[in-house]
C-alpha positions as CSV (number, residue, x, y, z in Angstrom):
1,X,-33.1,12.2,1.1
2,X,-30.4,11.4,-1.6
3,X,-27.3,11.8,-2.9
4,X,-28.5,15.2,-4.9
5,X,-29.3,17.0,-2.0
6,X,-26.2,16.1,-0.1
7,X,-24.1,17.0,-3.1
8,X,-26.0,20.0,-3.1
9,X,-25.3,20.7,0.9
10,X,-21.7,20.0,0.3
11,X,-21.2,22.4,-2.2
12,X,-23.2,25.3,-0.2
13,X,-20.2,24.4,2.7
14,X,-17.6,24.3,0.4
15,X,-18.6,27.9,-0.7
16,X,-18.7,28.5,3.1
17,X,-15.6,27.2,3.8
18,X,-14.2,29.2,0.9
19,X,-16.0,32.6,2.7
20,X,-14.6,32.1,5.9
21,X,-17.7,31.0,7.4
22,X,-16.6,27.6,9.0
23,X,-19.5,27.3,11.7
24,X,-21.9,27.5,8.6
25,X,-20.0,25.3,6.5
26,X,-20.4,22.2,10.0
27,X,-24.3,22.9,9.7
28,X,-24.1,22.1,5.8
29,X,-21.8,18.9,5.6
30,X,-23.9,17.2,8.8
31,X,-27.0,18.1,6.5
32,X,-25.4,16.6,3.7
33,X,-24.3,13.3,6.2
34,X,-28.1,13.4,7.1
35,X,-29.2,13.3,3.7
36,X,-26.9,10.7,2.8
37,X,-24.5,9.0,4.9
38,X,-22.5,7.6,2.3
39,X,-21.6,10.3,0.5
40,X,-17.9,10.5,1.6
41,X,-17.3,14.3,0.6
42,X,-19.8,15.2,3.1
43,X,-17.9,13.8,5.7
44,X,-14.1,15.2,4.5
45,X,-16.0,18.7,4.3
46,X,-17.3,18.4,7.8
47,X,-13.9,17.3,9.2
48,X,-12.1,20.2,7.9
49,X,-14.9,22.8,8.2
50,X,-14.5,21.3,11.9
51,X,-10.6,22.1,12.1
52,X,-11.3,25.4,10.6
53,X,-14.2,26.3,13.4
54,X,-10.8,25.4,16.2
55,X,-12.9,22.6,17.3
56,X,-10.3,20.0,17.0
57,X,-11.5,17.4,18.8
58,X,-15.0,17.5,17.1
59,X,-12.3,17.0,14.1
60,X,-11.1,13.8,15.2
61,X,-13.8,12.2,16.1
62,X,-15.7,13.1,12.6
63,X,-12.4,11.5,11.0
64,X,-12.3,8.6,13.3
65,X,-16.2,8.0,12.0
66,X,-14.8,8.4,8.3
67,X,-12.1,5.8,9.1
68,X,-14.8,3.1,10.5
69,X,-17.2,4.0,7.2
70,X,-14.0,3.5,5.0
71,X,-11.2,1.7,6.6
72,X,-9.5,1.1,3.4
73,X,-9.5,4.8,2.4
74,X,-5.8,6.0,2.4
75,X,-7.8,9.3,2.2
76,X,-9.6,9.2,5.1
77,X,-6.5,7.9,7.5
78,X,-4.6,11.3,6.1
79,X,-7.7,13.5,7.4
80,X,-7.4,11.6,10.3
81,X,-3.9,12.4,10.9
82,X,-4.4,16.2,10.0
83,X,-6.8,16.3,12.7
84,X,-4.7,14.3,15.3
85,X,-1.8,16.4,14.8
86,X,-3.7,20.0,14.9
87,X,-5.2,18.7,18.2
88,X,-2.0,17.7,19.3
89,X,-2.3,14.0,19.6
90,X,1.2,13.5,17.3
91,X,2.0,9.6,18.3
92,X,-1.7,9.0,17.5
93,X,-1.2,11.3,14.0
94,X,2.0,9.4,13.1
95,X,0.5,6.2,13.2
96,X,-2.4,7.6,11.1
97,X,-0.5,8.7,8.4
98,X,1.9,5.2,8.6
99,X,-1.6,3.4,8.5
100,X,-1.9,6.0,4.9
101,X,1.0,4.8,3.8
102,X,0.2,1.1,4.0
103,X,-3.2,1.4,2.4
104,X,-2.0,3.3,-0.6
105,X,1.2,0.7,-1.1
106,X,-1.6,-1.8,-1.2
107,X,-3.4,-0.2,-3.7
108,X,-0.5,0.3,-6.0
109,X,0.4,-3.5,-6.2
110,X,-3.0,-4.1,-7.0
111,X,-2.3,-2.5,-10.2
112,X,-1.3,-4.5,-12.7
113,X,2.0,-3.8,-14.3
114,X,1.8,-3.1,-18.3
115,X,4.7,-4.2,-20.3
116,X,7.8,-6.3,-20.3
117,X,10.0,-5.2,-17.2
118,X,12.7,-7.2,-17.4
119,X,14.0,-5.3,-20.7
């Protein structure tokens, strides 16, 4: 399998997501997981084509799986806090979106700072 044919999946459940068809658009992202676990949009897709479908907890868990494949993805920590708090875990969401928070202020001071700031 490759990174082709999951793009390819992904876009078929984006286009179902965008229909209204969430249930389809589960089947496509896992197929696109399947074809390549690594591709990351794959697994957002599936945890929001799983919010859509009402099953929440399905939701959480894909994001939780998201989280342990990219722990230092600001990204992922948000899904995963979208999906806590539509299931109604909001402690658990909070500290989510905190743990957001702390990966993108990381980021930022990686960046290096371009001209003279003490003028």
């Amino acid at each position: 399998m490759s990174s082709n044919e999951a793009e390819t999946l992904s876009q078929l459940g984006l286009n179902q997501l965008a229909e209204g068809s969430a249930a389809e658009a589960v089947q496509s992202f896992r197929a696109a997981i399947a074809a390549d676990p690594d591709f990351f949009e794959a697994h957002h897709g599936l945890i929001r084509a799983l919010r859509d479908a009402g099953r929440l907890e399905q939701s959480v868990a894909a994001a939780l799986a998201l989280t342990a494949l990219t722990p230092n993805d600001p990204l992922a920590h948000t899904a995963l806090s979208i999906s806590l708090q539509q299931a109604g875990h909001i402690p658990e969401a909070e500290a989510a979106t905190a743990r957001a928070r702390i990966l993108e202020w990381k980021r930022d001071l990686q960046v290096p700072i371009s001209g003279d700031i003490t003028q």
